[in-house]
C-alpha positions in Angstrom: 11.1 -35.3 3.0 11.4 -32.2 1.0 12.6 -28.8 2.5 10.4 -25.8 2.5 11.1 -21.8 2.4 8.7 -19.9 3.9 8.0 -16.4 2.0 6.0 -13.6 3.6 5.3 -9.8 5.0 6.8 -8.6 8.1 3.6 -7.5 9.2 2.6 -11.8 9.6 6.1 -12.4 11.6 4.8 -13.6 14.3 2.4 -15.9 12.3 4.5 -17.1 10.1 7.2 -18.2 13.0 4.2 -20.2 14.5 3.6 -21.5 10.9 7.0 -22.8 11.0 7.5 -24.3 14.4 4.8 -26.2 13.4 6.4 -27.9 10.6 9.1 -28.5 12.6 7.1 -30.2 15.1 5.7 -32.2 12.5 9.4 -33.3 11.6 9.9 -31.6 8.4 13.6 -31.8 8.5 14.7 -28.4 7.2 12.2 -25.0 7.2 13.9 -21.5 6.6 12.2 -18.6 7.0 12.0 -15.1 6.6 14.6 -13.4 9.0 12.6 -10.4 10.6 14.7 -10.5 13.9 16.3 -6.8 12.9 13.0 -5.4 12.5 11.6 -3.3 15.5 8.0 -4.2 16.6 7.0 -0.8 15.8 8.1 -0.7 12.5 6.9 -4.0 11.8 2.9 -2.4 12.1 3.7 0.0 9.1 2.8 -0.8 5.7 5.8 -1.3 3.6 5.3 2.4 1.8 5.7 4.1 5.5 8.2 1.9 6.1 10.3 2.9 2.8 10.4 6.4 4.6 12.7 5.1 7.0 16.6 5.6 6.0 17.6 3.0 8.3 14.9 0.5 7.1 15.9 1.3 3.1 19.4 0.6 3.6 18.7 -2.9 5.0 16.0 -3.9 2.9 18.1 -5.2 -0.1 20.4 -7.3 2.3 17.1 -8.8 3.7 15.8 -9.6 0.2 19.0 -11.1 -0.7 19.4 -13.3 2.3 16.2 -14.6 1.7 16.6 -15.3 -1.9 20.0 -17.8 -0.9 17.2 -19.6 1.4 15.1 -19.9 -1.9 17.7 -21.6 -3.5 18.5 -24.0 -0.8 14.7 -25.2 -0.7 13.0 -27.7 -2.5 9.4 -26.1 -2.2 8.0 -22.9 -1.6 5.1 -21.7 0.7 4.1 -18.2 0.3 2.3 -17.0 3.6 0.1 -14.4 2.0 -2.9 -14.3 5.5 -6.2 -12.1 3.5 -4.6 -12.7 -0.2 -1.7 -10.1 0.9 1.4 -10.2 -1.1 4.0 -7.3 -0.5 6.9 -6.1 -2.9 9.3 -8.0 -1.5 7.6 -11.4 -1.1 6.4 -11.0 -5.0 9.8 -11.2 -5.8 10.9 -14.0 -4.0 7.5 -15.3 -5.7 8.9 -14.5 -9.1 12.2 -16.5 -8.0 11.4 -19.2 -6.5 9.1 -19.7 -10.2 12.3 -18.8 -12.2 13.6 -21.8 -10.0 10.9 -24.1 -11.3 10.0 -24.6 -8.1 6.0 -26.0 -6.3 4.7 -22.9 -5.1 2.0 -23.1 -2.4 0.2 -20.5 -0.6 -2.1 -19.9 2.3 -4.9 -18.2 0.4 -5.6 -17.4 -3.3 -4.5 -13.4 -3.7 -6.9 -10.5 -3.6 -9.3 -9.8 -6.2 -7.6 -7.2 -8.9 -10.2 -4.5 -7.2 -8.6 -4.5 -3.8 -4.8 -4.3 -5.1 -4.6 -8.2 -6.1 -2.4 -9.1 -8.8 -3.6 -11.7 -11.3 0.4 -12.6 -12.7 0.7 -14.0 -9.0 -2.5 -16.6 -8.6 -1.7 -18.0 -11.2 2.4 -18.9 -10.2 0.9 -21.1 -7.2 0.3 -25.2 -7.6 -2.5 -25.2 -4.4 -4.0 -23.3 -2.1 -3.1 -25.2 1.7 -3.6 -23.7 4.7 -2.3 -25.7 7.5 0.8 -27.2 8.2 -0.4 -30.8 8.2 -1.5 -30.6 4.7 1.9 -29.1 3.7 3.8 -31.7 5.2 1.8 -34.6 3.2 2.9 -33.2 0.2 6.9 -32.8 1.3 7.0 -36.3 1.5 
């Protein structure tokens, strides 16, 4: 079976550790996932421009992005967790790498329309829409 990185916002934490226990569960052998375990609670409610205003939470950010881009690597398939088409800064450039790495991109829902902030260069990077864990895992093996 196929390993998987999991790429998403802060603000779906929670959601996307749930999305990930339940891949393990269904035996995929090896999941990484975002580490958001230095984030306060409290920050993790802020959009990432209130965020940015934080000193603290600017000098971590590029050691977050570049931890998570060694996970990239290590995985065989990506699965962007993007809940109501939402794609932050951050996650679009693991999005861009993990394409630079020629890797299967799926995502939980197909981004926002261009109106409501949606970018079309990132719809089009991903193989299939799938948006439960069981219908990842059939196409890890």
């Amino acid at each position: 079976m196929k390993s998987v990185v999991i790429c998403g916002s802060q603000r779906y934490k929670e959601e996307i550790q749930k999305f990930a226990q339940r891949l393990r569960k269904l035996n995929v052998p090896v999941v990484f996932e975002p580490n958001f375990t230095k984030q306060r609670k409290k920050m993790l409610k802020k959009k990432e421009s209130e965020r940015l205003l934080s000193e603290s939470y600017r000098a971590r950010v590029p050691a977050m992005v570049h931890e998570h881009f060694d996970r990239i690597r290590k995985a065989d398939v990506c699965y962007v967790y993007n809940k109501n088409g939402y794609l932050g800064i951050n996650t679009t450039l693991e999005l861009g790498f993990a394409h630079g790495k020629n890797m299967v991109i799926y995502a939980l829902e197909t981004e926002k329309p261009v109106e409501a902030g949606g970018e079309i260069c990132r719809d089009i990077l991903f193989t299939e829409i799938i948006d439960k864990p069981e219908e990842l895992v059939k196409r890890l093996v």
